[in-house]
Biopython code that builds the backbone (N, CA, C, O; Angstrom):
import numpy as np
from Bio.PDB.StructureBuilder import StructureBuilder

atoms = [
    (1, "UNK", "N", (58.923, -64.585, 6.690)),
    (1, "UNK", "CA", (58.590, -63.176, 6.735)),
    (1, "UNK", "C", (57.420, -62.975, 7.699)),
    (1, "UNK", "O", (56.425, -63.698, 7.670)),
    (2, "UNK", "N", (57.553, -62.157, 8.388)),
    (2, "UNK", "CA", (56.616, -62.120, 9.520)),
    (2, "UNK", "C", (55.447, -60.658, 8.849)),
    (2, "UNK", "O", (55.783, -59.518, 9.168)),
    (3, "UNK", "N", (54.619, -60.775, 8.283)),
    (3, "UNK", "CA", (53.814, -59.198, 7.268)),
    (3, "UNK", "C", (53.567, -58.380, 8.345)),
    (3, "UNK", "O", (53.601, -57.167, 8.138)),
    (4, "UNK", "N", (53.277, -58.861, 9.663)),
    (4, "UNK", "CA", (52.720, -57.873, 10.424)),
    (4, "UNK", "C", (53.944, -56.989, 10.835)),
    (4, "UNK", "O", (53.724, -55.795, 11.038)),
    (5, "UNK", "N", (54.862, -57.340, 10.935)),
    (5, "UNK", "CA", (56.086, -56.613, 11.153)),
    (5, "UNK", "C", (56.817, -55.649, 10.332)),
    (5, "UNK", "O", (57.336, -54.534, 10.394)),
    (6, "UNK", "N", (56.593, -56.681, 9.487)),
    (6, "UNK", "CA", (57.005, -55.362, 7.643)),
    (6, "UNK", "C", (55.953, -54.235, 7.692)),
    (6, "UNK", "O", (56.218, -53.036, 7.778)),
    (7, "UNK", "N", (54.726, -54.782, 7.627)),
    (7, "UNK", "CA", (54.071, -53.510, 7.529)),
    (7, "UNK", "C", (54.359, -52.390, 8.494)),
    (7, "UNK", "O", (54.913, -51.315, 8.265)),
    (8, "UNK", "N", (53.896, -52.835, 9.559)),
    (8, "UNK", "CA", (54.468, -52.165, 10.280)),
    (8, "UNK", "C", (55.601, -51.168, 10.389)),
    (8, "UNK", "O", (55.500, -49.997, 10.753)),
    (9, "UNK", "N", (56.924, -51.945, 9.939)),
    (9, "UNK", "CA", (58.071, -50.598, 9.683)),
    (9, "UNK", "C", (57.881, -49.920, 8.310)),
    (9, "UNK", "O", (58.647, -48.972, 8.140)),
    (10, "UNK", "N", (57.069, -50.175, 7.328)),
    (10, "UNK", "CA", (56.978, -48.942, 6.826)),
    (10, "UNK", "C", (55.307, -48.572, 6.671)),
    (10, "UNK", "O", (54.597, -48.669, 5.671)),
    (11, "UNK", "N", (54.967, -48.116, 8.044)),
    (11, "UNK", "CA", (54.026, -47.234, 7.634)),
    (11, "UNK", "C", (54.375, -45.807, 8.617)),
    (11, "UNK", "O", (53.908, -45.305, 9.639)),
    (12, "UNK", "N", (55.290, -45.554, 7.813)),
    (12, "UNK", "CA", (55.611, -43.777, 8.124)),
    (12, "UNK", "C", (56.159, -43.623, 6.984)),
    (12, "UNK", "O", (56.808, -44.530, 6.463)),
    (13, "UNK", "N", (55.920, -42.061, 6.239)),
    (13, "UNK", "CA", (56.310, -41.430, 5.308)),
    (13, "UNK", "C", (57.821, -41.732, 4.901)),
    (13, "UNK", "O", (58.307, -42.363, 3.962)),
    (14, "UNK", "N", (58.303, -41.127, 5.836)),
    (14, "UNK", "CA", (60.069, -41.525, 6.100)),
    (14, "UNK", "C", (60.347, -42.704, 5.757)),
    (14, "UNK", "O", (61.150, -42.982, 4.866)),
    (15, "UNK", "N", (59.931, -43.238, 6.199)),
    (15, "UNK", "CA", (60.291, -44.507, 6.066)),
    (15, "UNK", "C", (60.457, -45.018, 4.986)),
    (15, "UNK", "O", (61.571, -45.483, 4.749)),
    (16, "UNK", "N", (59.606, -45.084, 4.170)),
    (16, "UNK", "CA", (58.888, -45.415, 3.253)),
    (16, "UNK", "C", (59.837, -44.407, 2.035)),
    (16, "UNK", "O", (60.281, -44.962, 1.030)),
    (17, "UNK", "N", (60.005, -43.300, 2.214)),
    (17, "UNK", "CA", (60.773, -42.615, 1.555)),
    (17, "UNK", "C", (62.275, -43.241, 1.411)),
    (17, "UNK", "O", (63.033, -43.084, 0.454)),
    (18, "UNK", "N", (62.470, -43.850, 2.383)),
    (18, "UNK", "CA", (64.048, -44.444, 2.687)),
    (18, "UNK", "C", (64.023, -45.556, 1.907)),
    (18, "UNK", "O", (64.890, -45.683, 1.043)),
    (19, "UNK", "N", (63.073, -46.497, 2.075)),
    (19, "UNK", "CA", (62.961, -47.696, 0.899)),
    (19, "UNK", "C", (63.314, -46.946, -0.117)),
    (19, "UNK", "O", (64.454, -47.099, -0.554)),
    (20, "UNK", "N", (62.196, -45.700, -0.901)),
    (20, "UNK", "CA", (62.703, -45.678, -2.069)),
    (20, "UNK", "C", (64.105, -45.007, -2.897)),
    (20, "UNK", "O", (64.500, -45.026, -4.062)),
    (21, "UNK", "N", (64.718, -44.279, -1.300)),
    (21, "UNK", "CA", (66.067, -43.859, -2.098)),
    (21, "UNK", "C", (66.556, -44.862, -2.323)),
    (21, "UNK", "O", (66.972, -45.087, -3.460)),
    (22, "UNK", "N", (66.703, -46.086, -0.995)),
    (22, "UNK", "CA", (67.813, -47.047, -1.488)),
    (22, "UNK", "C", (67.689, -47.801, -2.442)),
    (22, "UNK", "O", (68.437, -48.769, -2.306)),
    (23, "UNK", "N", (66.994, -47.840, -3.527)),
    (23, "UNK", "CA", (66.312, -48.876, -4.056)),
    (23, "UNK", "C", (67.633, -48.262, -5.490)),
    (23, "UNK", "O", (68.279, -48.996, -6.238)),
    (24, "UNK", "N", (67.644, -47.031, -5.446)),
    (24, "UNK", "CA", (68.608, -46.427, -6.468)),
    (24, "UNK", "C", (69.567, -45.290, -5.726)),
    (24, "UNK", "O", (69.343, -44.087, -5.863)),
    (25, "UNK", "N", (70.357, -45.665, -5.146)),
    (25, "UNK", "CA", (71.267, -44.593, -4.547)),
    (25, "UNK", "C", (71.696, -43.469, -4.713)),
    (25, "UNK", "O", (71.826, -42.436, -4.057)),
    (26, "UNK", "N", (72.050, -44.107, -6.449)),
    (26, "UNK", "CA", (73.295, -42.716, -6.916)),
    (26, "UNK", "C", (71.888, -42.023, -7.611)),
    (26, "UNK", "O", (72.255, -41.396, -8.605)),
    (27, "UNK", "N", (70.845, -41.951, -7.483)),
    (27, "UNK", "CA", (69.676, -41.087, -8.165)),
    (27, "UNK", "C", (69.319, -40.566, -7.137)),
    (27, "UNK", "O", (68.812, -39.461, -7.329)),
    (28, "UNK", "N", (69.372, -40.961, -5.862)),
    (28, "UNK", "CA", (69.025, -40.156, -4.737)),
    (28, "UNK", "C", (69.981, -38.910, -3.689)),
    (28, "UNK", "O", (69.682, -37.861, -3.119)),
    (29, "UNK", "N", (71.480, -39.893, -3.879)),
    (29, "UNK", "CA", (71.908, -39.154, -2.636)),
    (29, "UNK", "C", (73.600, -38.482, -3.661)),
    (29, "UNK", "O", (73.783, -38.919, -4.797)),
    (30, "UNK", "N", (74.334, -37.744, -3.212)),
    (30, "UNK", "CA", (75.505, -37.010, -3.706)),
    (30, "UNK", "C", (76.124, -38.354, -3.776)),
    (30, "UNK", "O", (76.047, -39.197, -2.883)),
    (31, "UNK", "N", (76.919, -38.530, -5.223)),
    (31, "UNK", "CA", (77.846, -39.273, -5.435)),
    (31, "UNK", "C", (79.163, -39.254, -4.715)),
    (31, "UNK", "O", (79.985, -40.135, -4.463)),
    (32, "UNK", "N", (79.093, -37.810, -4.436)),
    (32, "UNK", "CA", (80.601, -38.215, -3.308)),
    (32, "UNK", "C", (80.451, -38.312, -1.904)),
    (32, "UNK", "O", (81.285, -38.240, -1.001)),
    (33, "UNK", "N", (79.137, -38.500, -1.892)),
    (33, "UNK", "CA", (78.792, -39.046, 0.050)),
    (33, "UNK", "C", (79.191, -40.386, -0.315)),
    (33, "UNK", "O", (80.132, -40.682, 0.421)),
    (34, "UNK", "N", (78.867, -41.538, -1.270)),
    (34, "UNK", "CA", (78.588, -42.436, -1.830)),
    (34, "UNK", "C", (79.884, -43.480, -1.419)),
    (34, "UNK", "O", (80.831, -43.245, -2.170)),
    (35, "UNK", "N", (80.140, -44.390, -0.598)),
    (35, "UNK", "CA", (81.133, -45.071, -0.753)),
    (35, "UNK", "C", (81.537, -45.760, -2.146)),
    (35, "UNK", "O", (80.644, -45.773, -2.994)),
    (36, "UNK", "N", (83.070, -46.474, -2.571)),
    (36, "UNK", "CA", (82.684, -47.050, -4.022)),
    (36, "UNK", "C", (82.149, -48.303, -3.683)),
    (36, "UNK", "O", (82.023, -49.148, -4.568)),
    (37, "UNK", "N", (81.769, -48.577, -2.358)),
    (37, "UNK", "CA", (80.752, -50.341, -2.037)),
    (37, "UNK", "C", (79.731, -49.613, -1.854)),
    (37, "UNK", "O", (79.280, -50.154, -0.845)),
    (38, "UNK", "N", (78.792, -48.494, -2.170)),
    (38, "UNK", "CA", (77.376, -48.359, -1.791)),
    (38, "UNK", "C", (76.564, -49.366, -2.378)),
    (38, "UNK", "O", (75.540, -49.769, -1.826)),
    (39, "UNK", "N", (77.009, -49.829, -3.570)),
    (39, "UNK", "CA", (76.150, -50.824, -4.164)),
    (39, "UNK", "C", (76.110, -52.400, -3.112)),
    (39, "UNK", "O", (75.204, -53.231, -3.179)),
    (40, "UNK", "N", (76.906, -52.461, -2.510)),
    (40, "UNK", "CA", (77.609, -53.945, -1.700)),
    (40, "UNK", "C", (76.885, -53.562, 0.067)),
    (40, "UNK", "O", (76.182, -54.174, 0.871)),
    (41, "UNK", "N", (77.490, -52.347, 0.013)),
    (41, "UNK", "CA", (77.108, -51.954, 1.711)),
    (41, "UNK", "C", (75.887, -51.254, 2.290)),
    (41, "UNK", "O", (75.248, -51.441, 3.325)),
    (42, "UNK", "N", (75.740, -50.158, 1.020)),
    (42, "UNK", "CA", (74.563, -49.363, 1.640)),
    (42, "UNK", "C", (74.714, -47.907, 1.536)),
    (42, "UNK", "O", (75.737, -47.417, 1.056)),
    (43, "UNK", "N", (73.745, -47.203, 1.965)),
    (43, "UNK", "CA", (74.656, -45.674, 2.025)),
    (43, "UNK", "C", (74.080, -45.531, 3.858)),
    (43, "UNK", "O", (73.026, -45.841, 4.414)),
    (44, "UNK", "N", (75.373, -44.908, 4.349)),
    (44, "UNK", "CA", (75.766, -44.515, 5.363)),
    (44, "UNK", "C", (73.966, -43.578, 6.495)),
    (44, "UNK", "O", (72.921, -42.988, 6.221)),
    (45, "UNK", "N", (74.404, -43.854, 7.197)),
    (45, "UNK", "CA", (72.735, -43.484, 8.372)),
    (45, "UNK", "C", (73.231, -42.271, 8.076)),
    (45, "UNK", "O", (72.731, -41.698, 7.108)),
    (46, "UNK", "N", (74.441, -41.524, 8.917)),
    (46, "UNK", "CA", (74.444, -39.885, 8.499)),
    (46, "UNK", "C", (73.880, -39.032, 6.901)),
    (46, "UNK", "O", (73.327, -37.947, 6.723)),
    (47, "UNK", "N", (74.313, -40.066, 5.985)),
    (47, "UNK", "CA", (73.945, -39.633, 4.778)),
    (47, "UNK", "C", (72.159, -39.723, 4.294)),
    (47, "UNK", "O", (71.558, -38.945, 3.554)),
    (48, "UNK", "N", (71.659, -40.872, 4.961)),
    (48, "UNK", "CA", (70.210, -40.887, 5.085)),
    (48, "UNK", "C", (69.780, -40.067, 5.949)),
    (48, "UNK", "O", (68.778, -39.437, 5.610)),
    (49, "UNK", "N", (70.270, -39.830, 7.113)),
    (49, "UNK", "CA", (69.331, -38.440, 7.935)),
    (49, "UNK", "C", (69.798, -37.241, 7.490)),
    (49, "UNK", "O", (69.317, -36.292, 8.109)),
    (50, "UNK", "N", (70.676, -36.916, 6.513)),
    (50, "UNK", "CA", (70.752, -35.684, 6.143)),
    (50, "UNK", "C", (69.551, -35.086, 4.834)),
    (50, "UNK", "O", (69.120, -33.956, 4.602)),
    (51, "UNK", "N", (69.307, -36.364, 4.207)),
    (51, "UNK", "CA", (69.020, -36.296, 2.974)),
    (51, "UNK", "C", (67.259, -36.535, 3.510)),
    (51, "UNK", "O", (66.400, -36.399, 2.638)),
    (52, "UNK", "N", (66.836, -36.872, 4.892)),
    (52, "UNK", "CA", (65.551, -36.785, 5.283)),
    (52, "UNK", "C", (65.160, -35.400, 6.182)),
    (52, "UNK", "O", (64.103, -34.982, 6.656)),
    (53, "UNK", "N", (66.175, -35.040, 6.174)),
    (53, "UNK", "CA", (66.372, -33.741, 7.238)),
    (53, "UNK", "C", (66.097, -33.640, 8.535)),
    (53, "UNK", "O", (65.701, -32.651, 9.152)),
    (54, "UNK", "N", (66.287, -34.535, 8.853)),
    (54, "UNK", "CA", (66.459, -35.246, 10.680)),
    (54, "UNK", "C", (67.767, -35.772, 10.804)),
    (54, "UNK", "O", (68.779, -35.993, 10.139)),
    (55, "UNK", "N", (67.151, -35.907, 12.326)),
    (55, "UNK", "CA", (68.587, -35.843, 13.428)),
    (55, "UNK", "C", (69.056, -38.092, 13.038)),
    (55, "UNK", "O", (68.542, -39.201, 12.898)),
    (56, "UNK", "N", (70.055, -37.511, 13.061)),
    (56, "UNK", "CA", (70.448, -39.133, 13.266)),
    (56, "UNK", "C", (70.185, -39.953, 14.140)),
    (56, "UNK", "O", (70.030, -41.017, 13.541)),
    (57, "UNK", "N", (70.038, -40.111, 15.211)),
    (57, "UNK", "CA", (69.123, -40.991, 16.096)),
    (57, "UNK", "C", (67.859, -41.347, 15.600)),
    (57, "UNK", "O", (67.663, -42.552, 15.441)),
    (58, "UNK", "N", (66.975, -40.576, 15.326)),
    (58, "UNK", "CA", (65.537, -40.634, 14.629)),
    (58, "UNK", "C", (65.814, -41.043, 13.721)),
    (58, "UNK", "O", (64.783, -41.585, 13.322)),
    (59, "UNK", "N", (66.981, -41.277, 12.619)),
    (59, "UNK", "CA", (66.644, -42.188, 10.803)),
    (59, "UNK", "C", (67.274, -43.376, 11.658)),
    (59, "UNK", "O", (66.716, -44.472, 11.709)),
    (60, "UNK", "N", (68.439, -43.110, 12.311)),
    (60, "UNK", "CA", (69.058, -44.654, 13.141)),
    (60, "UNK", "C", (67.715, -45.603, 13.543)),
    (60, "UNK", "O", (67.326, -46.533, 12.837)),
    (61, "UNK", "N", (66.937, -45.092, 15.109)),
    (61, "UNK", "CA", (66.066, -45.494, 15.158)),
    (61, "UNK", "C", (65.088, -46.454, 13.757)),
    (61, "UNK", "O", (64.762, -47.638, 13.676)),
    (62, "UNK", "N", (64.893, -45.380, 12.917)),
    (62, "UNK", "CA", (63.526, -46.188, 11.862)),
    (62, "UNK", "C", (64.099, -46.862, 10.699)),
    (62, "UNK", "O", (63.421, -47.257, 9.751)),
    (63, "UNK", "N", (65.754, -47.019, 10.825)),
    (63, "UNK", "CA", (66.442, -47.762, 9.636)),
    (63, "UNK", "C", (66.310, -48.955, 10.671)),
    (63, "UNK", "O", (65.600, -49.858, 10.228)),
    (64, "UNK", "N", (66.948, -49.245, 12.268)),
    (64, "UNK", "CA", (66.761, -50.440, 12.548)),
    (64, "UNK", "C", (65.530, -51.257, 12.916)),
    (64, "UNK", "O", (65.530, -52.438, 13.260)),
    (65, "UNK", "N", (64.130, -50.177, 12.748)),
    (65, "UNK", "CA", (62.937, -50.893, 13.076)),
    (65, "UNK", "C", (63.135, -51.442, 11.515)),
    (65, "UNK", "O", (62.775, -52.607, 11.346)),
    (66, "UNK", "N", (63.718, -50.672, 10.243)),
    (66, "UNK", "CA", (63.257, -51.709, 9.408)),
    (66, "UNK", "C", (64.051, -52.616, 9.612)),
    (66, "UNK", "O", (63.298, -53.556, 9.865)),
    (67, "UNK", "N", (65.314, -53.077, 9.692)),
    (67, "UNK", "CA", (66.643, -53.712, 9.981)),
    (67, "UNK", "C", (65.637, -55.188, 10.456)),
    (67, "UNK", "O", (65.614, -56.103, 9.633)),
    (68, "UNK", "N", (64.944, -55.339, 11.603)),
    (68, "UNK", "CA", (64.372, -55.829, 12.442)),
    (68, "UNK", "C", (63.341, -56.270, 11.837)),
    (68, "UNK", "O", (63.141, -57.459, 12.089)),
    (69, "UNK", "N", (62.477, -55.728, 11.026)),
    (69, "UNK", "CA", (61.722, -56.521, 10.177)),
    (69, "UNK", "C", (62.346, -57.527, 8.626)),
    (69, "UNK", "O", (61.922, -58.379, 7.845)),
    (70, "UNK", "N", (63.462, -56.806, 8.861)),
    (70, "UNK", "CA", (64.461, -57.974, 7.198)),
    (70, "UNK", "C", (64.139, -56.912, 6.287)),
    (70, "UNK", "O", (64.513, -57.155, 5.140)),
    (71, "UNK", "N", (63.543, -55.777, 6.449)),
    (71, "UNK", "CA", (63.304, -55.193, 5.229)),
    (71, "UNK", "C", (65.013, -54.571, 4.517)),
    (71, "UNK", "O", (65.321, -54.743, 3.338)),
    (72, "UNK", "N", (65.994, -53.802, 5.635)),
    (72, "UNK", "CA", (66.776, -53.306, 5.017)),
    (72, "UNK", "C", (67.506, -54.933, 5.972)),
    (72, "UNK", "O", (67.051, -55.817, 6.699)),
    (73, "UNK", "N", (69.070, -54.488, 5.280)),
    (73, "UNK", "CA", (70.206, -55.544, 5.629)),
    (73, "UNK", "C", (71.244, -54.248, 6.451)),
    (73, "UNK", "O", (71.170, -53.175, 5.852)),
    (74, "UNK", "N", (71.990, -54.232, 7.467)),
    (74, "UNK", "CA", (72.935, -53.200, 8.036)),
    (74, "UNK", "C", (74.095, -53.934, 8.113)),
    (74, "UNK", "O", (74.201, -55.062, 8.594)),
    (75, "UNK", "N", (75.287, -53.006, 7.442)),
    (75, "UNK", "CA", (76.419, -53.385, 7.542)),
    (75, "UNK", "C", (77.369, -52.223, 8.728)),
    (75, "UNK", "O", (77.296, -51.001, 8.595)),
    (76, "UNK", "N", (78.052, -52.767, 9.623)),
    (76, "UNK", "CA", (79.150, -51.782, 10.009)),
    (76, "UNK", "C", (80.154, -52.021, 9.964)),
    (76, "UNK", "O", (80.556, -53.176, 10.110)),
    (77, "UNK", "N", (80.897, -51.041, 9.749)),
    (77, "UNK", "CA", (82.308, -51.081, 8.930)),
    (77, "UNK", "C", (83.124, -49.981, 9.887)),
    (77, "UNK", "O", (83.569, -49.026, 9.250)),
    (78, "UNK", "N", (83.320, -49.977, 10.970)),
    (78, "UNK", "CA", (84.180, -49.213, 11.865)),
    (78, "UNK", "C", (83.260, -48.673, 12.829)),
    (78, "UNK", "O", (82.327, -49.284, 13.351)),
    (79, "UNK", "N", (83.590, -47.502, 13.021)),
    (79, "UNK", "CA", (82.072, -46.780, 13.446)),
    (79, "UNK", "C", (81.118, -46.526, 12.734)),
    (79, "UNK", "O", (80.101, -46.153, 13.320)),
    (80, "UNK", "N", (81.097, -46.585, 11.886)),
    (80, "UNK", "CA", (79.510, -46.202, 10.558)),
    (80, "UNK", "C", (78.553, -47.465, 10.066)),
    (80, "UNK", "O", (79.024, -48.593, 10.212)),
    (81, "UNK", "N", (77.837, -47.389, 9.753)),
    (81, "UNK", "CA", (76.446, -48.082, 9.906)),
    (81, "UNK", "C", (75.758, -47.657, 8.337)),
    (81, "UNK", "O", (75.173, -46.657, 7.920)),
    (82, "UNK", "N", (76.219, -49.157, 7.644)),
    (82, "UNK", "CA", (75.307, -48.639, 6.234)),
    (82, "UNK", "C", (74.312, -49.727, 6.329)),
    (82, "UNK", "O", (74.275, -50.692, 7.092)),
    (83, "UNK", "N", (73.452, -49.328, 5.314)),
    (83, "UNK", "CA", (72.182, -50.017, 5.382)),
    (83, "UNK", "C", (71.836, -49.839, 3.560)),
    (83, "UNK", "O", (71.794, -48.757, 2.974)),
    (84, "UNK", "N", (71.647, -51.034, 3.003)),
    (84, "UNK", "CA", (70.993, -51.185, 1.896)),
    (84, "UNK", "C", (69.599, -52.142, 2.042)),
    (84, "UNK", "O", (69.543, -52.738, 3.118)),
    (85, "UNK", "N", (68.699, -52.327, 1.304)),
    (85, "UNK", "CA", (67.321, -52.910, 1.145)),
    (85, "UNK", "C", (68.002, -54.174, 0.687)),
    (85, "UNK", "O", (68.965, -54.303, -0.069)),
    (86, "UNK", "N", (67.027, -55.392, 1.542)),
    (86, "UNK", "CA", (66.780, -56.730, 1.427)),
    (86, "UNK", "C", (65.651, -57.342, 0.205)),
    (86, "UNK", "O", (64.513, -57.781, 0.366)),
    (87, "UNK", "N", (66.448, -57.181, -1.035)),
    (87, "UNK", "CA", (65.637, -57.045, -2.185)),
    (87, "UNK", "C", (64.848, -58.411, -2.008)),
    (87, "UNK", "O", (63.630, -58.409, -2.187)),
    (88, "UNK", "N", (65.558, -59.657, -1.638)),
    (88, "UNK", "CA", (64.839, -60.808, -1.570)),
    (88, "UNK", "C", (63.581, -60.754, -0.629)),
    (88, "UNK", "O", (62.844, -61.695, -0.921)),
    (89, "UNK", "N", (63.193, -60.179, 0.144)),
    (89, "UNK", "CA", (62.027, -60.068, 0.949)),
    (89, "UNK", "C", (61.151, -59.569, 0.553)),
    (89, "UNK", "O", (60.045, -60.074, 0.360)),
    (90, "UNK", "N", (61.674, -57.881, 0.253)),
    (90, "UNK", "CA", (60.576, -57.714, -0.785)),
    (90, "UNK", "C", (59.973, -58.372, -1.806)),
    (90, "UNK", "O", (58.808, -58.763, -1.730)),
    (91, "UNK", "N", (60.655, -58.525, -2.739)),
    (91, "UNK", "CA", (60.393, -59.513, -4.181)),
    (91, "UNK", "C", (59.429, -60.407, -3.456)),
    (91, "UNK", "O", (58.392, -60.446, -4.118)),
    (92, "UNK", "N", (59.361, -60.954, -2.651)),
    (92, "UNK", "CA", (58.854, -62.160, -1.129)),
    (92, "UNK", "C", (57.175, -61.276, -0.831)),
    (92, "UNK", "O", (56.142, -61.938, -0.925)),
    (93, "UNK", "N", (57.137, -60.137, -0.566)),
    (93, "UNK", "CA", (56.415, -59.131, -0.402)),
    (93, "UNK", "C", (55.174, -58.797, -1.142)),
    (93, "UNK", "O", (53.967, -58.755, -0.903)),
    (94, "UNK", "N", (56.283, -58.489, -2.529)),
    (94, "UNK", "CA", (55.087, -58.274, -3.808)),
    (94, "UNK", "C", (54.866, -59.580, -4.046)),
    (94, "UNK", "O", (53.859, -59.647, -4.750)),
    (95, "UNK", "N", (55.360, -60.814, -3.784)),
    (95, "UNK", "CA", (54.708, -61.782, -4.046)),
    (95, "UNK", "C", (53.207, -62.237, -3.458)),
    (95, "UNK", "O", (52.203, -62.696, -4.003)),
    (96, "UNK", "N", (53.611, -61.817, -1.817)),
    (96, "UNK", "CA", (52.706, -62.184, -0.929)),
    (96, "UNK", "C", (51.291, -61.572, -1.302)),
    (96, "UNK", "O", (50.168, -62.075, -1.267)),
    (97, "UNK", "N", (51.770, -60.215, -1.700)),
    (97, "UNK", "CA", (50.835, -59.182, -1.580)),
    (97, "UNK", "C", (49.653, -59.472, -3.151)),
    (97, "UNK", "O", (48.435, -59.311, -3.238)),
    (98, "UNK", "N", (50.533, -59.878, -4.055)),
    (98, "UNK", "CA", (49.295, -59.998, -5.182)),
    (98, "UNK", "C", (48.931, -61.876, -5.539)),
    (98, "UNK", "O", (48.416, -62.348, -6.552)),
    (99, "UNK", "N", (49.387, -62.546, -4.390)),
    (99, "UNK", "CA", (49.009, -63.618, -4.656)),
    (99, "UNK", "C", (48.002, -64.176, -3.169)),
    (99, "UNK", "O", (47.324, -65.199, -3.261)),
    (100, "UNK", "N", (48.033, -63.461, -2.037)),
    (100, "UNK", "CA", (47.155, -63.958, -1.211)),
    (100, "UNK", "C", (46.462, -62.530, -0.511)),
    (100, "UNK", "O", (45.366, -62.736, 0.011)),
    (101, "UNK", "N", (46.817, -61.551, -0.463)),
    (101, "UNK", "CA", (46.061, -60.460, 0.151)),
    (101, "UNK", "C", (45.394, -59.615, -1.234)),
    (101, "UNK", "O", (44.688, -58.620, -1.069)),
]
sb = StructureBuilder()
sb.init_structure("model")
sb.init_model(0)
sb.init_chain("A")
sb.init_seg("    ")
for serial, (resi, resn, name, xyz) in enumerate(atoms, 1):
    if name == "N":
        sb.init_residue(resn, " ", resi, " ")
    sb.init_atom(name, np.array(xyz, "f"), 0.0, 1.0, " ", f" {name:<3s}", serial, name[0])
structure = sb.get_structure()
């Protein structure tokens, strides 16, 4: 895990907001945006920039700066682009974070 990099992708609001929808999907976003693999794949970039109220390029953009740090995992499945959270890194994270910083 590289910290300077994690931190890094989430220190913007958004961002940071996006960790916490995905963390619980069907509490965040419409069940019928919802593929029945959201739990396996992710929920869809269009469905995250709608639900941040930005343009899709801009959540694209800051889903793959996290992508790039390991924070989220991206799957594509035709043309669409899901993205769920890399729970093992985190877990990795809060480890780091209350055992050496």
């Amino acid at each position: 895990m590289e910290l300077l990099e994690v931190i890094k992708s989430l220190s913007n609001e958004t961002r940071l907001n996006i960790l916490k929808w995905l963390k619980d999907p069907y509490a965040h976003f419409p069940k019928e945006e919802l593929s029945e693999e959201a739990l396996e794949l992710g929920v869809c970039v269009s469905d995250i920039a709608k639900k941040a109220g930005m343009s899709v390029p801009t959540v694209s953009d800051y889903l793959k700066t996290m992508a790039v740090a390991n924070i989220l995992i991206a799957t594509r499945r035709g043309q669409w682009t899901y993205y769920k959270r890399n729970e093992q890194l985190l877990q990795e994270l809060a480890m780091h974070i209350k055992n050496v910083l």
